[in-house]
VEXDO-974345 format. One record per residue (C-alpha): x negated, y negated, z. Coordinates in steps of 0.5 Angstrom, whole numbers, plus 500, padded with zeros to 3 digits. Each point is the difference from the previous one (the first is absolute). Last residue first. Layout:
N
XYZ
...
// end
This chain:
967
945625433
495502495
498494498
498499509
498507501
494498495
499493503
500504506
495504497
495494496
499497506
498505505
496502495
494496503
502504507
498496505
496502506
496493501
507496500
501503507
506496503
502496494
502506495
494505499
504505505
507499502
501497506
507503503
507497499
503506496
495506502
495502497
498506499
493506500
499506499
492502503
495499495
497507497
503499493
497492500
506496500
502495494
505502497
503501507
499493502
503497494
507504501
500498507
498493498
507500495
504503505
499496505
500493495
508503498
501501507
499493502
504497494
497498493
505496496
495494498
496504499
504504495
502493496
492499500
501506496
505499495
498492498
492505498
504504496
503494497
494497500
497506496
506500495
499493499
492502499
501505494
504495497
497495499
494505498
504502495
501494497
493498500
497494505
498495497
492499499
500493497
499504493
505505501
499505494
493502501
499498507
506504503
499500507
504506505
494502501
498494504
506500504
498507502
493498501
502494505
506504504
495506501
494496502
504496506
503507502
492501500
498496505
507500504
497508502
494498501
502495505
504505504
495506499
495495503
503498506
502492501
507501498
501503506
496496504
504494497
508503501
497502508
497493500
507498498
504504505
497498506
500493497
508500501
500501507
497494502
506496495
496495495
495494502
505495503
503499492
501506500
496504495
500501492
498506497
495499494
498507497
494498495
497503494
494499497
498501493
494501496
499504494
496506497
498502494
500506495
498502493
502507499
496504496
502506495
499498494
498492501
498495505
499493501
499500508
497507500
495498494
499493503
497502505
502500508
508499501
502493499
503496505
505497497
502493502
506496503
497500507
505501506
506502497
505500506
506505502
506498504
504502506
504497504
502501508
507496502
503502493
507503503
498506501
493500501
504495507
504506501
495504500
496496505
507499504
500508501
493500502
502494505
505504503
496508500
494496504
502501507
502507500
506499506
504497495
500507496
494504499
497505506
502505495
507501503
504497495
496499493
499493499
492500500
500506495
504496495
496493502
494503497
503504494
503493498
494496501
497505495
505500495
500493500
493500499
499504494
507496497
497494500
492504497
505501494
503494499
494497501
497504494
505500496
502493501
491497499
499505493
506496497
499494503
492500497
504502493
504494499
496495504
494501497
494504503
501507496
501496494
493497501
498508501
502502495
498494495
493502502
500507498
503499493
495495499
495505502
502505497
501496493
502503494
505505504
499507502
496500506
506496504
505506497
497504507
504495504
494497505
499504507
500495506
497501507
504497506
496495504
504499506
499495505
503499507
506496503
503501507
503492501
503498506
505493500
502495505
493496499
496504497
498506503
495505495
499507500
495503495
501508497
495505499
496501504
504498507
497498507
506499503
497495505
502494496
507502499
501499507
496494500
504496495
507502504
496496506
498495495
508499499
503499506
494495502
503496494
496499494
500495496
504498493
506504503
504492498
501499508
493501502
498496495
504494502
500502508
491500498
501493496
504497505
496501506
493499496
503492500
503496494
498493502
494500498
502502493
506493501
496495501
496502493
507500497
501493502
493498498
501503493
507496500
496494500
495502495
505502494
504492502
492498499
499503494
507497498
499493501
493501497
503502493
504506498
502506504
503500506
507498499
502507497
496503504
493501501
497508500
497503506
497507500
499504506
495505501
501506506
494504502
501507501
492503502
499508498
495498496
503496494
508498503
502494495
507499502
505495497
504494501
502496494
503493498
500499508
506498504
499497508
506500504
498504506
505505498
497500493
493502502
502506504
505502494
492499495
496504505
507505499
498501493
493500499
500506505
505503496
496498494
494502503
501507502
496503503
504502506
502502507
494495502
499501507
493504500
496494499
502495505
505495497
500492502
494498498
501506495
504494496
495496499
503494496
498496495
503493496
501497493
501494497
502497493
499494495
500498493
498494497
503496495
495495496
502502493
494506503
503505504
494498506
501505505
502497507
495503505
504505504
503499507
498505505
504503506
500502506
496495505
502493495
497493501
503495495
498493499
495503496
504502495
503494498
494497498
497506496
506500496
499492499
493502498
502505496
503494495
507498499
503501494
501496493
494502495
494494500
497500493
506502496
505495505
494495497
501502494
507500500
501493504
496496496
504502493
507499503
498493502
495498494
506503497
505495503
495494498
500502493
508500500
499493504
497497494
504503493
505498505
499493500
498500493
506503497
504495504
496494497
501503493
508501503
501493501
498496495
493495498
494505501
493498499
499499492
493504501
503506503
502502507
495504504
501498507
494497501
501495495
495494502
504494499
502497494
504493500
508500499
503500494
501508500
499504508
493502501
500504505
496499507
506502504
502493504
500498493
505506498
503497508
501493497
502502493
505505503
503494505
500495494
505504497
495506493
504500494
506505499
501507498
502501492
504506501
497506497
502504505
494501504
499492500
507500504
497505504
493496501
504493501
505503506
493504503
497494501
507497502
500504505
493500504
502492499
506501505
497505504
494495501
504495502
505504504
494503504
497493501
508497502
501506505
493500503
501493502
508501502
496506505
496495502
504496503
504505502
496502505
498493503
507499501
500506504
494498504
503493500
507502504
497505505
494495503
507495500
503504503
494503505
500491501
506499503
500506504
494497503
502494501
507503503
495502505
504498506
500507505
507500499
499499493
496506499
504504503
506499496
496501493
497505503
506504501
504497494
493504496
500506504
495501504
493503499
500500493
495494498
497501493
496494499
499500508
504498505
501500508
506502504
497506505
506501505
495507502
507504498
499497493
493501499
501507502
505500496
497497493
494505503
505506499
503497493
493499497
496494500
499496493
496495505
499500507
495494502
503493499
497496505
491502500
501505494
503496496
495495502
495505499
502502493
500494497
506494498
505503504
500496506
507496498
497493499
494504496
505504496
504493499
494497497
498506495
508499498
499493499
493501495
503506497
506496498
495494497
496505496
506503497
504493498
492499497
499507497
507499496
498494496
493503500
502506496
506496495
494495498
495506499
505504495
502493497
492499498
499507497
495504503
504504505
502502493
495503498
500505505
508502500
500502492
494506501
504502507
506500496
497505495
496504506
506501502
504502494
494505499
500503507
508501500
500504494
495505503
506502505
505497503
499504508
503495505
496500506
502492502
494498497
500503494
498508498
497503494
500507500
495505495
496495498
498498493
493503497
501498493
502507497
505498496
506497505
496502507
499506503
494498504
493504503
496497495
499507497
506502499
502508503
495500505
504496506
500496505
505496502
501492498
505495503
500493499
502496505
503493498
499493503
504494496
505504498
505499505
499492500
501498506
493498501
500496493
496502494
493497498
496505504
503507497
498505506
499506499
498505505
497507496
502506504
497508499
504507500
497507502
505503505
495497506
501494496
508500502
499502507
495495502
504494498
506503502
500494506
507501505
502494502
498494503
493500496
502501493
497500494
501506497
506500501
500494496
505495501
497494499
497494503
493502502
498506496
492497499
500500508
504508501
497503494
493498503
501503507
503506498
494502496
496500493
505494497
499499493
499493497
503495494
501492502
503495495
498494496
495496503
496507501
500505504
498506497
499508502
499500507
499506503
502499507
499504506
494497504
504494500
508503502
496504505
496493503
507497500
503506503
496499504
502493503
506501499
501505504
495496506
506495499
506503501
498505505
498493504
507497498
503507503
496499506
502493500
508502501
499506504
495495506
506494498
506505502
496503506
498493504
508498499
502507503
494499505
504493502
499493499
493500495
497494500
495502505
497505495
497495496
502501493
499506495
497501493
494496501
496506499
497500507
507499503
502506495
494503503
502498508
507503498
498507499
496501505
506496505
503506498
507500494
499507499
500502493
493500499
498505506
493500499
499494504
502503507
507499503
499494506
506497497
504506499
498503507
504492502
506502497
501507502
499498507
506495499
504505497
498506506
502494506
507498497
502507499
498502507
505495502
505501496
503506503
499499507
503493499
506503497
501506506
499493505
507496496
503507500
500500507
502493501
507500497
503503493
501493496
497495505
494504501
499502493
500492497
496499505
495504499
500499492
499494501
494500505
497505496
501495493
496496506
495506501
498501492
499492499
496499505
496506499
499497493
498492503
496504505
496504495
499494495
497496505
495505502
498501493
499493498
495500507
497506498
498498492
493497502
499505505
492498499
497507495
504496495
504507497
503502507
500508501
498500507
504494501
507503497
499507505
498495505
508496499
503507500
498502507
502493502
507501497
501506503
498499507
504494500
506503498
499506505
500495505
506497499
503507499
497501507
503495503
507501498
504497494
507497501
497494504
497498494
505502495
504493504
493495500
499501493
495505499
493497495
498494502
500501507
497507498
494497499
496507497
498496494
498494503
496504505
497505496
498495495
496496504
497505503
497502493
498494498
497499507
496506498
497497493
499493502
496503507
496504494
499495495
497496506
495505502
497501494
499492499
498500507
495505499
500507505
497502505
494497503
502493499
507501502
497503506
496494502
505495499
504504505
494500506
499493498
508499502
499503506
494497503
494506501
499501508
// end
């Protein structure tokens, strides 16, 4: 038998190594560690909620919490359970926190309102205590990829980063949570400025930077943020919102000034010189005589001054340099540099004393700085009294209280002292740059005093010590002293009063403001303000559109771009073929763009391009008002694309077929039935069409017209022809031949519905209600009535065709030149909006046959033909040039309109026994000598009309409109 312990050691061997198997057993009993201390419920209920809650709700609190804990584990950064056992206490200090507020609050109910309500709270609570906790530790075992939550992920890369202390210094998750969001922000903080250091790098045109002073241009955000430190430039910001972008999008350029010499605080030691493109100077300024000057001038607190501001800076800053030479100026310095070193020396010791003397020892004791008003509350509610240079937890008497109590009066003593020497080490050098700012002020004013004076003809005073002092700091030969070079251009004699020295001066400043002025216009010519289309591409990337396309940006040139968008939708995916109930694309175009509209997108334009039968829906998409200049604007522009393209998915084939359906734009099953109908007709003549809730019977008719005989007798006949026929396509003449003729054909199929309902309203012909068709016949008369059915009439083509040979079209003696045109007439009854009344189609497919028959159709045909060559001869070429009407031909038409007025009138009043008598009377004029006598009878289907259009009598028309003049 193998011994026991042998046995085992040859397990390990053959199992697992040592190492490996160490680090698991650590990793487990980690595990196990933290589920009994966090599930301890000794330590978490007091003695009195104990006994409150039941058996299986204690259990619950431990089955949860053990669950929760191998969520964590499974997460856990280290791979080892590092951070298990800080979570495990942290978990039971919470729960212990949240059942002893149970415990209050039950027993304050319990005494209040008895036992009962005391349980019904416990109930209620209970569940709440378990979800907040589990809620808590998900957050912790939260993945990497959730930045904002405060993970265990998250709080080993700070760790990692220095940026955070060990977690066992943390009392409580709140504690943990307020230090994990406070590094986080100190880590964001950093890596920004790390790239925008290398943006601010990569995006700096440097122009000079020398002793004196520093001109650059900034090509990006980042550079305008770092070189506009310490102003107020909107340009510059980078708390608030930057315009940087927006402004060189609308063609503008910066150049940063800083006058070296001049002090911090003063205004115009940094300037911002503002450019635009344009073609209208060729070195892109406005400045006074062509010189190149800026457009803007801003000083550090964003003040627009004006070109003037750069000379009287460049002027003091000429004055400032030499006199940091000068031997006082020195003394004054180095007096005040050795009160400040020795402030800044005792503040760096109290930093140190107090932790904030680094990051990661203000990290490791004070780690909440500039907290917000929620995380102050939570530090508050977490009795967090600890400080920072900003320390907001408490208030200051609050902490001050708490802070002795705990006996660190050392450490309010020396947070004072800390707070006392930094303010006095900021006015210290604000009272140093004050006395160098009003040194150089003062002697910049007396300068200028000595120039005015000498303006004048005041004689100006000789050069101070102090003047002779800076003119040799100058290198300018000053009288009675020894020569120096003269770089400054003064004579031979040197200079020995003020006002010479201050021409010299300025002579050399105003030189250096148009080196300025000068190296910024060429450079903005060279390299036009604007962002690049790289920097369009870059932001276009970033987007992922299924319906919509963003156009490349157009270079304008001047640096401005334009931009659009646009997008495709195959309507017939939503269609088939044979439901569109028009071709029209404008309707169409019109209610696509309703829809679009109600799902909130709103293109520039909307229309429909419908080649082969297909109807595609093009959109196009415009920037708004804020969307059109620089990148900022081309990123807002492509923001609302992806909105607008989130919302075209969301349209569904459901609201484009009620959308369509509803403005008549497809068919419904009603009408198609109605299409069908018509469809089985089999006309010659006539086409039937049912669009949405509209029939139109229309055909074409080609009259033939006879030209005025006067047309050969003019200069030019063919001239003369030509200018007829333009006349008779104009407005003028073309609605005259148009309201004859549909005034005629109005009161043609009046008279034949009301022949047809006159036979089917007669008593004892099977009419009456019985008939079935006689109520929507009357209503079909009345809708004629009222302009319910339209008539109009079309000229298809405007030209002539001519008729064969010259010689018949241009004719003489004896000839006649004549040629056909082409018309089309429509009647257009509307339907019912659910495909018309089913007694109603009867009556129109008899209207359409009717019309159909050859007789019928001949007959309209040459009606057409009257009315266009009596027009036509009622022309007086010879004495109306633009082929007015003669007086008598006006009148010879009133007369016949007012005939026409009579006979409609006629119509109007024809009864039923006036229509018997009328076919009675056409039948007997028309019956063979051997036919059988034959009559109708009032109500009785009358030959020809409606019933049996194939036995019509063409003169049937022409004897009732006969009996009619006669009535």
């Amino acid at each position: 038998m193998i011994p026991t312990d042998l046995l085992f050691k040859k397990w390990r061997a053959y199992s697992v190594p040592d190492d490996i198997l160490n680090e698991q057993l650590l990793i487990e009993s980690r595990y196990t560690d933290a589920v009994a201390t966090a599930t301890n419920l000794k330590r978490i209920l007091s003695p009195a909620l104990r006994v409150q809650l039941s058996e299986e709700q204690q259990d619950e609190i431990g089955r949860i919490i053990a669950a929760a804990l191998k969520a964590v584990s499974k997460s856990d950064p280290t791979g080892q359970n590092a951070y298990l056992p800080w979570v495990a206490k942290a978990t039971r200090t919470y729960l212990k926190k949240r059942f002893d507020e149970l415990e209050r609050r039950v027993r304050a109910t319990a005494a209040h309102d008895g036992r009962g309500a005391a349980a019904a709270v416990i109930r209620d609570y209970f569940p709440s205590i378990l979800e907040s906790m589990v809620s808590r530790l998900d957050r912790l075992a939260a993945e990497p990829s959730y930045s904002r939550s405060p993970s265990l992920h998250r709080f080993h890369i700070l760790r990692e980063r220095n940026l955070v202390p060990s977690i066992e210094l943390f009392k409580t998750y709140e504690e943990y949570t307020l230090a994990v969001d406070q590094a986080t922000n100190e880590g964001n903080r950093r890596d920004n400025e790390i790239e925008q250091s290398k943006g601010a790098e990569a995006g700096t045109d440097m122009l000079v930077d020398d002793e004196d002073f520093q001109m650059m241009r900034p090509l990006n955000t980042a550079a305008s943020c770092k070189y506009g430190q310490g102003t107020k430039w909107c340009t510059s910001a980078s708390t608030s919102h930057n315009y940087y972008d927006q402004y060189t999008g609308e063609g503008k350029a910066f150049y940063y000034l800083t006058f070296k010499n001049l002090m911090p605080n003063d205004e115009q030691r940094q300037l911002a010189l503002v450019y635009t493109n344009t073609d209208n100077y060729p070195s892109r300024g406005y400045g006074v005589g062509g010189d190149g000057a800026p457009e803007e001038v801003y000083d550090r607190v964003d003040d627009e001054v004006g070109e003037e501001a750069v000379h009287e800076a460049a002027f003091r800053n000429a004055i400032a340099g030499p006199l940091k030479e000068l031997p006082f100026y020195q003394e004054l310095v180095a007096r005040y540099k050795s009160e400040i070193k020795l402030m800044e020396k005792e503040i760096k010791s109290l930093r140190s004393e107090l932790g904030h003397d680094s990051s990661s020892t203000v990290l490791e004791k004070y780690p909440w700085i500039d907290l917000s008003a929620a995380q102050q509350e939570n530090a508050r509610a977490a009795g967090d009294v600890r400080t920072g240079p900003n320390p907001q937890f408490l208030s200051a008497k609050e902490r001050e209280e708490t802070l002795k109590a705990q006996g660190k009066q050392d450490q309010l003593d020396a947070e004072q002292r800390l707070f006392d020497v930094e303010g006095e080490l900021k006015d210290k050098k604000k009272e140093m740059m004050d006395e160098i700012e009003h040194l150089v002020t003062s002697t910049e004013e007396t300068l200028s005093r000595g120039y005015t004076e000498g303006s004048e003809g005041t004689e100006t005073e000789s050069l101070g010590p102090l003047l002779k002092e800076l003119a040799k700091s100058l290198q300018i030969q000053v009288t009675g002293e020894e020569p120096v070079d003269d770089l400054a251009g003064a004579g031979p004699d040197g200079v020995d009063t003020i006002g010479e020295l201050y021409e010299i001066i300025k002579e050399t400043s105003d030189e250096q403001v148009s080196e300025i002025f000068g190296n910024a216009s060429y450079n903005l010519e060279n390299n036009p303000a604007g962002p690049s289309p790289e920097d369009f591409d870059k932001i276009l990337s970033e987007f992922d559109y299924k319906h919509i396309y963003v156009n490349e940006p157009d270079d304008h040139g001047e640096g401005r771009y334009y931009w659009s968008a646009g997008a495709t939708i195959d309507l017939d995916r939503f269609f088939e073929e044979d439901e569109w109930a028009t071709d029209d694309d404008y309707e169409i175009a019109d209610v696509a763009g309703k829809v679009l509209d109600d799902h909130n997108i709103y293109p520039s334009e909307t229309r429909i391009e419908s080649y082969g039968g297909q109807h595609e829906l093009y959109m196009d998409f415009s920037p708004d008002y804020n969307e059109t200049d620089g990148l900022d604007g081309f990123e807002r522009f492509c923001n609302t694309m992806a909105e607008y393209d989130d919302e075209l998915d969301r349209i569904s084939e459901e609201d484009w077929r009620e959308a369509f359906a509803e403005a008549d734009v497809i068919s419904t099953p009603a009408t198609a039935n109605v299409a069908e109908q018509f469809n089985e007709l089999n006309l010659e003549h006539f086409q039937v069409d049912v669009e949405k809730n509209q029939i139109e019977i229309a055909t074409a008719l080609q009259p033939t017209i006879t030209l005025p005989p006067w047309v050969w007798e003019t200069d030019n006949p063919l001239k003369a022809r030509q200018d007829i026929w333009e006349y008779l396509y104009s407005g003028a003449a073309g609605n005259h031949v148009q309201e004859t003729f549909i005034k005629k054909m109005h009161g043609f199929i009046a008279r034949e519905l009301k022949f047809m309902l006159a036979q089917a309203t007669i008593p004892g012909i099977g009419g009456s209600p019985d008939f079935g068709e006689d109520e929507a016949l009357e209503q079909l008369v009345v809708q004629f009535a009222n302009g319910g059915i339209n008539l109009n009439l079309l000229n298809v083509h405007d030209f002539i065709k001519k008729a064969e040979g010259s010689a018949m079209s241009l004719g003489r003696a004896g000839h006649r030149g004549t040629s056909q045109v082409d018309y089309w007439f429509q009647i257009e009854i509307n339907m019912k909006r659910d495909g018309t009344d089913p007694e109603e189609i009867p009556i129109l497919k008899n209207l359409a046959r009717y019309l159909d028959q050859d007789r019928v159709y001949k007959w309209i045909g040459s009606y057409l033909e009257k009315t266009i060559n009596d027009f036509l001869r009622g022309l007086d070429y010879r004495e109306h040039v633009l082929l007015n009407t003669t007086p008598e031909a006006v009148e010879a038409r009133a007369k016949r309109e007012e005939e026409h007025a009579r006979f409609v009138a006629a119509v109007d009043a024809l009864d039923a026994s006036s229509a018997a008598a009328v076919a009675n009377r056409q039948i007997a004029a028309t019956r063979p000598a051997t036919a059988p006598p034959t009559t109708v009878q009032a109500g009785e289907s009358i030959p020809g009309v409606f019933g049996e259009p194939e036995d019509l009598s063409e003169s049937l028309v022409f004897e009732v409109e006969k009996l009619l003049r006669n009535l």
